[in-house]
N, C-alpha and C positions, 0 to 999 in steps of 0.2 A: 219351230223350224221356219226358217226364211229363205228367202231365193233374192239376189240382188236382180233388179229389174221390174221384180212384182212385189215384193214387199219393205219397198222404199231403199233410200240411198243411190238411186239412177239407176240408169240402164233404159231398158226399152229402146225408144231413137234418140236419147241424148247424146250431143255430138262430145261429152267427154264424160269420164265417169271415174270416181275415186275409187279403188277398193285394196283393201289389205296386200303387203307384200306377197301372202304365201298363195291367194287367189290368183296370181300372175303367172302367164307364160308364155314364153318366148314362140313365136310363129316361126319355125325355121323356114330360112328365104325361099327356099325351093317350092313353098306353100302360098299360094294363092290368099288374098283377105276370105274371096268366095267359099276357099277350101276352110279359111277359120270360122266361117261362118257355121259351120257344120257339126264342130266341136265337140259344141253341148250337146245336142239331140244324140251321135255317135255314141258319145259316154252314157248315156242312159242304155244305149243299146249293149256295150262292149260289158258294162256293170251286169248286167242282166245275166248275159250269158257265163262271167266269169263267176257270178253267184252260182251258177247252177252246175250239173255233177258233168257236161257234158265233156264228151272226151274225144280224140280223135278216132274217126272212124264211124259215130255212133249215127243213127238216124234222126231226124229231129222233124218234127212241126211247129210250123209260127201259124197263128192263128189271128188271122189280122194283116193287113198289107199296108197299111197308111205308112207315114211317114217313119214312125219307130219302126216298126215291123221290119219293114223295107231295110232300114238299117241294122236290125237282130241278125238278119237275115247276112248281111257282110259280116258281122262277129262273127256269126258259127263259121262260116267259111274260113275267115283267120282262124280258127278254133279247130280249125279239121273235122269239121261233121260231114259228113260226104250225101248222103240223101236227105234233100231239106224240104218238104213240103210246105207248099205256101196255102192256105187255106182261105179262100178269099173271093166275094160275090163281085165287086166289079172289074168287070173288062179290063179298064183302063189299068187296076191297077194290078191285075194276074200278070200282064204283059211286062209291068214294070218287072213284078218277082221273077219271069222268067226271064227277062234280061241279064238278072245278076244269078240266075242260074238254078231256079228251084222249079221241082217237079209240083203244077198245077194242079190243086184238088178244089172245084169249081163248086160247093155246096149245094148251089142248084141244078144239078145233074145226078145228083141222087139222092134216093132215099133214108138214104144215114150215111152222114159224111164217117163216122166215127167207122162203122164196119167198112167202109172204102179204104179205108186207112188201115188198118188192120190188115185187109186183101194185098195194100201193097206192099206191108213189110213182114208181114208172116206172123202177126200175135200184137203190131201199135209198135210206135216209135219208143225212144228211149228217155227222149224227153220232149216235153210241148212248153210252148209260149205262147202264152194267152198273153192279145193288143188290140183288145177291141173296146172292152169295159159292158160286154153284153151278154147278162146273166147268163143262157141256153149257153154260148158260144165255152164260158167257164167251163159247165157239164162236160163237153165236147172233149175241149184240151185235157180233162183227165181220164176220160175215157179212150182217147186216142193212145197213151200209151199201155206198153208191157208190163208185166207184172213187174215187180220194184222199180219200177217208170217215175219221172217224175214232172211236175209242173210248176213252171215258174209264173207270177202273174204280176206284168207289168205295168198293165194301164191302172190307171185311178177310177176310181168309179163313184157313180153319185146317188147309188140306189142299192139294195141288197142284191144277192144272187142267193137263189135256191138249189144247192147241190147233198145227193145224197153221198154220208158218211160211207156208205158200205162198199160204194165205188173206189176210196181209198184203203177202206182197211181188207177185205178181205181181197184184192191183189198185193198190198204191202205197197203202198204207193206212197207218194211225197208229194204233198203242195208248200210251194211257198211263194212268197212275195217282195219285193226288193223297190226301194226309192231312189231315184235317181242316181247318183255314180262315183260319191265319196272322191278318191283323188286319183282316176284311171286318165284324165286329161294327156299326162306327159304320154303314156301308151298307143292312146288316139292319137297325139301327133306322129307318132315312131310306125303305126301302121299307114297312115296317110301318107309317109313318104314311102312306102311301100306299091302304094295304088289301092288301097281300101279306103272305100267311103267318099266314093269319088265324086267330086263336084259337079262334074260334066255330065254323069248321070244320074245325081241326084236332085240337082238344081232343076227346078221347071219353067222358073220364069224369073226374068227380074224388072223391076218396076222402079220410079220414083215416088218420092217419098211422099209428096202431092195426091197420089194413085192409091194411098195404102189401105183404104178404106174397101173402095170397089175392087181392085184390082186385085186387093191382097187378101184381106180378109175375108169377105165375099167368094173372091175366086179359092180359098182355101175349103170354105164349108161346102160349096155348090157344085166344085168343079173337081170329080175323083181321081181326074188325071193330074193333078198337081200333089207334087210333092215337099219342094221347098223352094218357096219363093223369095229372094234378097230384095233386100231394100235400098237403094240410093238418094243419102240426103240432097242429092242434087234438083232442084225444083226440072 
């Protein structure tokens, strides 16, 4: 599996790049470049949730608030999930979830997030979204749902996680996992002109291209209040 950008053939900041007819698509006018920028990271989100059993009406947990999260977090809402819990140690970025409208469950404010969750939907949500890639945090997201509850897990990870089996089989639970977003692109455009996955509050900064080092990359790992920062080839 290859990704154009990281596994050759352009991309990243080259100012042109070749790729396949069927890879293409049309930015309808009404759409900002800023808003195209957005594209890709959405589709991983909108993929995620369209893998998963979630249905309208149902309660959910996102587990994780970073950049994808944040954007799961606008799928489920196109999705009709109506109580969304955001599950998330920093400040900076609880504030972001509860800007696009999710009820804040602060990790460090209790003694087990999993039973907080529980307390607030009457027995755990109906599905969880694991975005962090941090083993305990796994445990967490499938123990937060209900019995035939399920869990999806998004991030990539670079180390094992240790979870007990009996957490899934003896509620009849479901884990699964899903890569990035096969061909939901044309979709993401069609909610975007809608007002999901809005650039205006998802963008945090934008810089030149000169900058992309400190300002970008730097400011990406270091600074929890960013979320997505553009790049302009302009010196």
């Amino acid at each position: 599996m290859g990704f154009l950008g990281l596994a050759g053939g352009g991309g990243g900041f080259s100012e042109y790049v070749s790729v396949n007819e069927e890879l293409l698509h049309l930015l309808p006018d009404e759409l900002s470049y800023e808003q195209g920028a957005l594209v890709e990271p959405s589709a991983v989100a909108l993929y995620a949730v369209r893998s998963s059993k979630v249905q309208a009406g149902d309660t959910v947990a996102v587990f994780g608030c970073g950049p994808i999260g944040l954007l799961v977090i606008e799928a489920l809402k196109a999705a009709g999930a109506t109580d969304i819990y955001a599950v998330e140690l920093s400040k900076e970025r609880q504030e972001k979830a509860k800007e696009l409208g999710s009820i804040i469950v602060d990790p460090s404010q209790y003694d087990d997030v999993v039973q907080e969750i529980a307390r607030l939907t009457n027995g755990g949500v109906d599905v969880s979204f694991e975005v962090t890639g941090v083993p305990v945090v796994l445990k967490q997201a499938i123990q937060s749902t209900r019995i035939s509850g399920e869990t999806v897990i998004v991030s990539i990870w670079e180390k094992g996680a240790e979870i007990l089996p009996n957490d899934i089989v003896i509620k009849e639970r479901t884990v699964k996992g899903i890569i990035d977003y096969r061909d939901v692109f044309p979709s993401v455009l069609n909610l975007m002109r809608k007002g999901y996955f809005s650039a205006d509050t998802l963008v945090t900064k934008k810089i030149k291209l000169d900058d992309v080092i400190e300002n970008g990359f730097h400011a990406l790992i270091n600074e929890k209040d960013q979320v997505k920062i553009l790049v302009s080839a302009e010196s």
